[in-house]
C-alpha positions as CSV (number, residue, x, y, z in Angstrom):
1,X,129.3,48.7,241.5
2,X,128.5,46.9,237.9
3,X,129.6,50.1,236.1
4,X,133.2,50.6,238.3
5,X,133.4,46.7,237.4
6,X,132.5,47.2,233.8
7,X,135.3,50.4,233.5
8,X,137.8,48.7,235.5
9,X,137.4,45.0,232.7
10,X,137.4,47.7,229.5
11,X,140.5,49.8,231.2
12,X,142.6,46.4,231.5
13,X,142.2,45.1,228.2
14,X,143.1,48.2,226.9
15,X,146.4,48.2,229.0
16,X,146.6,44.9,228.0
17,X,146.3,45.4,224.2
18,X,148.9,48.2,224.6
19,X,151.5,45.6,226.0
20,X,151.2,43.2,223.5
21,X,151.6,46.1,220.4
22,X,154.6,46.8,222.6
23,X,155.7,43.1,222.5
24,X,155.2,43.2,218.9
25,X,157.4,46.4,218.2
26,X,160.0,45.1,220.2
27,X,160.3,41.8,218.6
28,X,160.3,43.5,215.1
29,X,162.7,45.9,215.8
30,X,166.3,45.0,214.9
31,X,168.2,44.7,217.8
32,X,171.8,45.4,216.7
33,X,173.5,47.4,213.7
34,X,176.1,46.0,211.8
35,X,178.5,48.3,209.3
36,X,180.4,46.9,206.5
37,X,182.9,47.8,206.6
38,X,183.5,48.7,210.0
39,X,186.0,51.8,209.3
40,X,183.1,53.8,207.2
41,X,180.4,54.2,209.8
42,X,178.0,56.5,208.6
43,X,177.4,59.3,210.0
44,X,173.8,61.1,209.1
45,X,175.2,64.5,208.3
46,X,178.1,64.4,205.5
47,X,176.0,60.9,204.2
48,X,173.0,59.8,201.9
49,X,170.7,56.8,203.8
50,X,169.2,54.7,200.9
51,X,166.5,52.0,202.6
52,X,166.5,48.9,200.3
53,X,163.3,47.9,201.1
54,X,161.4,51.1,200.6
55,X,163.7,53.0,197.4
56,X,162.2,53.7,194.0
57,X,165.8,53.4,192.4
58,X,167.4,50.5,190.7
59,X,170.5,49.2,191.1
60,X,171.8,51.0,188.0
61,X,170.4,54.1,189.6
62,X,172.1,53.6,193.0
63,X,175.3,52.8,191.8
64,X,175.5,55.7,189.5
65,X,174.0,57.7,192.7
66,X,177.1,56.1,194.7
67,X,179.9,57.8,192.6
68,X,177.8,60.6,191.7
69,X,177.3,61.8,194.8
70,X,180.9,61.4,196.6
71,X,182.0,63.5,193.3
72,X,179.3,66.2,195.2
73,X,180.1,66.3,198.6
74,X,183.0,63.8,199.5
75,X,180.5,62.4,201.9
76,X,179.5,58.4,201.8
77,X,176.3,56.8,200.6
78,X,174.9,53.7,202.8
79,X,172.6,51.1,201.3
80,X,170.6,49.9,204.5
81,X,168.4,46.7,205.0
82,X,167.1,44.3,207.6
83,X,168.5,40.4,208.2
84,X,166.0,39.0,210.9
85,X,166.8,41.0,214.1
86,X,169.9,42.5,212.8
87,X,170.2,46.0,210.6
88,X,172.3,46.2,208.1
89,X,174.9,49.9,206.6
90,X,176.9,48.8,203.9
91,X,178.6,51.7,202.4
92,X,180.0,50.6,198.5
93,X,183.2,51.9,197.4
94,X,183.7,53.0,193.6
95,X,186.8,52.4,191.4
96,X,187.9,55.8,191.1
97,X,189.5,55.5,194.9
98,X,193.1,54.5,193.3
99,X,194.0,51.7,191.2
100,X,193.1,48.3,192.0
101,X,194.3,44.8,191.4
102,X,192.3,42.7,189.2
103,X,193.2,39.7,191.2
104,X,191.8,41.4,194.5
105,X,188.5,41.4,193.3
106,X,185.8,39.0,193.6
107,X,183.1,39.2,191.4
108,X,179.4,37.4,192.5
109,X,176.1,37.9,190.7
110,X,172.9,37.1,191.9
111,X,173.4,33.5,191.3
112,X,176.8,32.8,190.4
113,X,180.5,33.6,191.2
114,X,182.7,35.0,188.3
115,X,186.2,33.0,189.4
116,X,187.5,29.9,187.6
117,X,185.5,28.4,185.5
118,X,182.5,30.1,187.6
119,X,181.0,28.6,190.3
120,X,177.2,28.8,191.7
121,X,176.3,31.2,194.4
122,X,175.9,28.2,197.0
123,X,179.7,28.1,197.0
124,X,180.1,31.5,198.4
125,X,181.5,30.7,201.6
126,X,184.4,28.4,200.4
127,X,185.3,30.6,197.6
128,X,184.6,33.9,199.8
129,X,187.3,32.1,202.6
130,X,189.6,31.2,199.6
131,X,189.7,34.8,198.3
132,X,190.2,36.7,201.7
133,X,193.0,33.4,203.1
134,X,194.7,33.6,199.9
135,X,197.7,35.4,200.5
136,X,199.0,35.9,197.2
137,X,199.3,31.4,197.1
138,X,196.6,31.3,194.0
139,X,198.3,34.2,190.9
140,X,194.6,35.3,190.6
141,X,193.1,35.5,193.9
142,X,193.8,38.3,196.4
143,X,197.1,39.3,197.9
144,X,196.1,39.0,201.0
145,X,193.0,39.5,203.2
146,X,193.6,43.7,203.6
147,X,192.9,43.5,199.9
148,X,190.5,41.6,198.8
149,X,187.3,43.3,197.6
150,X,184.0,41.8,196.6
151,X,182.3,43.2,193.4
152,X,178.5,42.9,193.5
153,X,176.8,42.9,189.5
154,X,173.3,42.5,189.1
155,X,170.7,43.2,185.9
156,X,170.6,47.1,185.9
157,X,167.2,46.8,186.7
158,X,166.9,44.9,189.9
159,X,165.2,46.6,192.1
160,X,166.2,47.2,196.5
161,X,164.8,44.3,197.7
162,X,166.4,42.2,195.0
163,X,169.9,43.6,195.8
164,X,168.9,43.3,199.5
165,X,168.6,39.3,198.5
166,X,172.4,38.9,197.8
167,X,173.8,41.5,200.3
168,X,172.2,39.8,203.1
169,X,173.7,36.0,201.5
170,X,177.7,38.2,201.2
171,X,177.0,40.0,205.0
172,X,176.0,36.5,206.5
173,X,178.8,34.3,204.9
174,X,181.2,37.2,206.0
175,X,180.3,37.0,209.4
176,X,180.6,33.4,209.7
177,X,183.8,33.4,207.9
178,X,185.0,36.5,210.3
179,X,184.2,34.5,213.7
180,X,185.5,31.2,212.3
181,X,188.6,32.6,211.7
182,X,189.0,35.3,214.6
183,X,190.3,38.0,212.9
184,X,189.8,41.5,212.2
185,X,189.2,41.2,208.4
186,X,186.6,44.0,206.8
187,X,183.8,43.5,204.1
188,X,184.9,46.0,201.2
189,X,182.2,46.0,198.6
190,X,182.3,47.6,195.0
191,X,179.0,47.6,192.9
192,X,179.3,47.7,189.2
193,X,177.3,47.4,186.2
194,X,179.5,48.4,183.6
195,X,180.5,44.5,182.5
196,X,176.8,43.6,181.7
197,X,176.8,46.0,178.6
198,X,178.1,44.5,175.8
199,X,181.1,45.0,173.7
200,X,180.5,47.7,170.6
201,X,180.6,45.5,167.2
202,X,183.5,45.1,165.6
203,X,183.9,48.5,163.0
204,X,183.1,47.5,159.1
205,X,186.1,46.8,156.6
């Protein structure tokens, strides 16, 4: 009777156990997937799936990889990282799609915002608003919100989880701008590297 007693104590922790690794999983599993933008979802067999939190490559690497490889197969690449409970596809664009508006683009760094005079990255959301409710009112911001494009340029060698850091602070302040205002904008994103290199020196006389 001690031994049926014994089994039955061992058998129910173990069930137990197995119900809180459950738990676990299913709290740390992200519950919804977002894709910026919405009209490029990706699709696993014409496109490349690059996890920011596990890839060797660098953000030079994956933005050369992002041109290089629609040049290949027409297909899409899709950077993809985690925000809490929510998992994240943004699929960049690159500049040879057409020709582009200077004024359509807004450029943010890892820390700043390259408008104006230049602002720090904790204004974001009012600048990010500003930029996509423009409607051609400022000369230099977008035309209007169909437009408007966000440029991300970071140091060539940051790493995933450092690009990861400023995707997830554009995505969030998107989202909040996108329910605030109640319309049907999209999250067009551009990475670039080529304006950190610096100008060749002026040829000898």
């Amino acid at each position: 009777m001690k031994k049926a007693i014994y089994i039955a104590l061992i058998f129910g922790i173990l069930i137990s156990c197995r119900q809180k690794d459950r738990t676990k999983q299913a709290e740390i599993k992200p519950s919804e997937i977002r894709e910026y933008p919405t009209d490029r979802e990706f699709k696993i067999d014409i496109g490349e799936l690059i996890g920011l939190d596990t890839t060797a490559l660098n953000f030079k690497q994956i933005t050369n990889r992002i041109s290089s490889f629609q040049e290949e197969s027409y297909g899409q690449l899709t950077v993809e990282f985690e925000d809490n409970k929510i998992k994240k596809r943004l699929t960049p664009y690159v500049y040879d799609e057409g020709l582009i508006k200077q004024k359509n683009i807004l450029r943010i760094k890892s820390d700043s915002i390259l408008i104006d005079d230049g602002y720090s990255i904790d204004e974001l959301k009012r600048i990010l608003k500003r930029h996509y409710l423009n409607k051609g009112k400022i000369p230099y911001y977008s035309d209007s919100p169909q437009k408007a494009l966000v440029e991300v340029t970071i140091d060539t060698s940051k790493n995933g989880k450092e690009l990861k850091e400023v995707l997830i602070k554009l995505t969030s302040t998107f989202d909040e701008i996108k329910e605030e205002i109640n319309d049907s904008i999209e999250l067009k994103v551009f990475f670039d590297y080529f304006r950190q290199i610096p100008p060749p020196p002026m040829p000898l006389k």
